[in-house]
N, C-alpha and C positions, 0 to 999 in steps of 0.2 A: 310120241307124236302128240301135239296137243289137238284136241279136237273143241272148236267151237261152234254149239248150235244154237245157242244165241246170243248173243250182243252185250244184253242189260239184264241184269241181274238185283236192279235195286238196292242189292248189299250194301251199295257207301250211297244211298243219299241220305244217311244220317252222319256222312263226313269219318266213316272211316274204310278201311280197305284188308285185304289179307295178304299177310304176307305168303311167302313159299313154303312158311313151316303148318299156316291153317291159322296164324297167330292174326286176331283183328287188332289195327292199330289208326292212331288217328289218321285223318291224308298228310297233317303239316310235319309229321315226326321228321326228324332228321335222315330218316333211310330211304323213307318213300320221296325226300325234296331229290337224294343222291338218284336214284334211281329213275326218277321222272325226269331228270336234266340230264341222263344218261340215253332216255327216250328222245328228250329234244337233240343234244346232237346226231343221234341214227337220224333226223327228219330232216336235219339240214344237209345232213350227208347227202340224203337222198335229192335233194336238188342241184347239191354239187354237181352228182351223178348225170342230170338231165344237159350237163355240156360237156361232156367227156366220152369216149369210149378207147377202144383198144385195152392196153395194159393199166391206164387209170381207171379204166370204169371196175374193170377186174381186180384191184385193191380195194376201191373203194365197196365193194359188193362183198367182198371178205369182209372187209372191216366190221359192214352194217351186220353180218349176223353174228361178228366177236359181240358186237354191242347188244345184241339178245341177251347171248351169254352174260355179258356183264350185267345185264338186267337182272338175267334169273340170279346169276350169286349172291346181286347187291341184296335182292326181296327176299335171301333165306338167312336170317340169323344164324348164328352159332361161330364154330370156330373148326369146323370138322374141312379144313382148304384141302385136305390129301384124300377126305374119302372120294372113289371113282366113281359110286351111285350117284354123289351129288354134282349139276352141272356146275360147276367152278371154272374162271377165267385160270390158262395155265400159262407158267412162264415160255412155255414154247410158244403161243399167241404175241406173245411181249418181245419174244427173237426174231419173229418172224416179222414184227413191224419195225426192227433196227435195219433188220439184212435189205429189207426194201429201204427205208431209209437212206442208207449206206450208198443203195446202189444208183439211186435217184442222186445224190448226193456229188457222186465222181463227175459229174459232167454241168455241175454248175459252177460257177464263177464265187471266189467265196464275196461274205457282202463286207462290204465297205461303207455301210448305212443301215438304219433297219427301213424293213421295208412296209410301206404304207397299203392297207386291203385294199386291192385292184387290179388293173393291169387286165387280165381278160376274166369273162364272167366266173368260168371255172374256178379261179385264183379268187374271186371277190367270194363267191361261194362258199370256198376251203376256209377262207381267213374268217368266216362268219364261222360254220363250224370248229374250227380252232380256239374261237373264243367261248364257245358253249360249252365245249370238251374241257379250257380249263376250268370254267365254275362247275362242271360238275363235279373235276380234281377236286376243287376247293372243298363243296362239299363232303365228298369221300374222305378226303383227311381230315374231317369237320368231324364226321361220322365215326372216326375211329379212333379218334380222341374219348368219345363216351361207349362206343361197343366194337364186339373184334371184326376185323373188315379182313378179305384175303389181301395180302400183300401184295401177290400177283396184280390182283386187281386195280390197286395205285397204279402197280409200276407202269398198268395198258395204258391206263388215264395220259399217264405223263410220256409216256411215248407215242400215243395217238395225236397229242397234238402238236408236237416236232414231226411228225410225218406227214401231217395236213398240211406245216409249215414248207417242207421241204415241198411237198407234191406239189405246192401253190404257184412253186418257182419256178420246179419243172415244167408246170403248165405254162406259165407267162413265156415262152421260149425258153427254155431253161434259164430264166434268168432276164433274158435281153429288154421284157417287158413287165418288168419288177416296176413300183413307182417306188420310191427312192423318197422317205424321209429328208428334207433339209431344212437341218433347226436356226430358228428362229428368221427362216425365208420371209416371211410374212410381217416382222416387224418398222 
């Protein structure tokens, strides 16, 4: 359990921070941009959240503390994915956002357009989240390109946000209140 008794700590107003290993690093390094745009979409989540309940608020309330998790693994260097002392994203977190996927999935219409962020606040919400989650991807595969990142941990990235996608749909009426891309409408 983490315990906080205060707040500020002074430690980074010289512009760096600790990792999970005790390791100080600058704030722009490559891990802490992963990890901190890992923080921003938990935030957007969280407003998702403030139009939703039932069985979505209940995903999305998982989600946000998978996304701890992925905080704490992205902030500990190494390569040690299987020890059980350290918290690591698992590939069962990464099945467990397909099976919901999947199952959000059967009752929507498939698309014949892509679809444009809106439709009801929820879905406008999810499709901002969506967007965050993938640059943090981006980042993450940015990041492991120069150090070892759990695999697992992609794989959440990238299945988190096909499931925001899909959840966005389900919200809009399953579908019925999708807005519907039409190219070159405007010309």
């Amino acid at each position: 359990m983490v315990v906080l008794s205060r707040i500020y700590t002074k430690g980074g107003d010289q512009g760096k921070t600790s990792l999970g290993d005790g390791t100080r690093v600058a704030k722009h390094t490559a891990r802490v941009a992963a990890y901190g745009t890992v923080d921003e979409a938990n935030a957007t989540i969280g407003l998702a959240r403030l139009h939703v309940e039932g069985e979505a608020d209940l995903m999305l309330a998982r989600i946000q503390n998978d996304l701890f998790d992925l905080g704490a693994d992205l902030c500990r260097p190494g390569a040690d994915f299987d020890d059980p002392q350290v918290l690591r994203v698992r590939e069962r977190q990464v099945e467990r956002l397909e099976r919901e996927i999947d199952g959000m999935n059967e009752s929507l219409q498939p698309l014949r357009s892509f679809v444009l962020p809106g439709g009801t606040p929820a879905a406008a919400h999810l499709h901002l989240a969506r967007t965050v989650t993938r640059r943090a991807e981006r980042l993450v595969v940015e990041l492991a390109e120069a150090e070892a990142v759990n695999p697992a941990a992609l794989r959440y990235l990238n299945r988190l946000s096909d499931h925001l996608f899909v959840l966005s749909r389900w919200l809009n009426d399953k579908g019925a209140r999708d807005v519907l891309w039409v190219p070159g409408a405007n010309r």
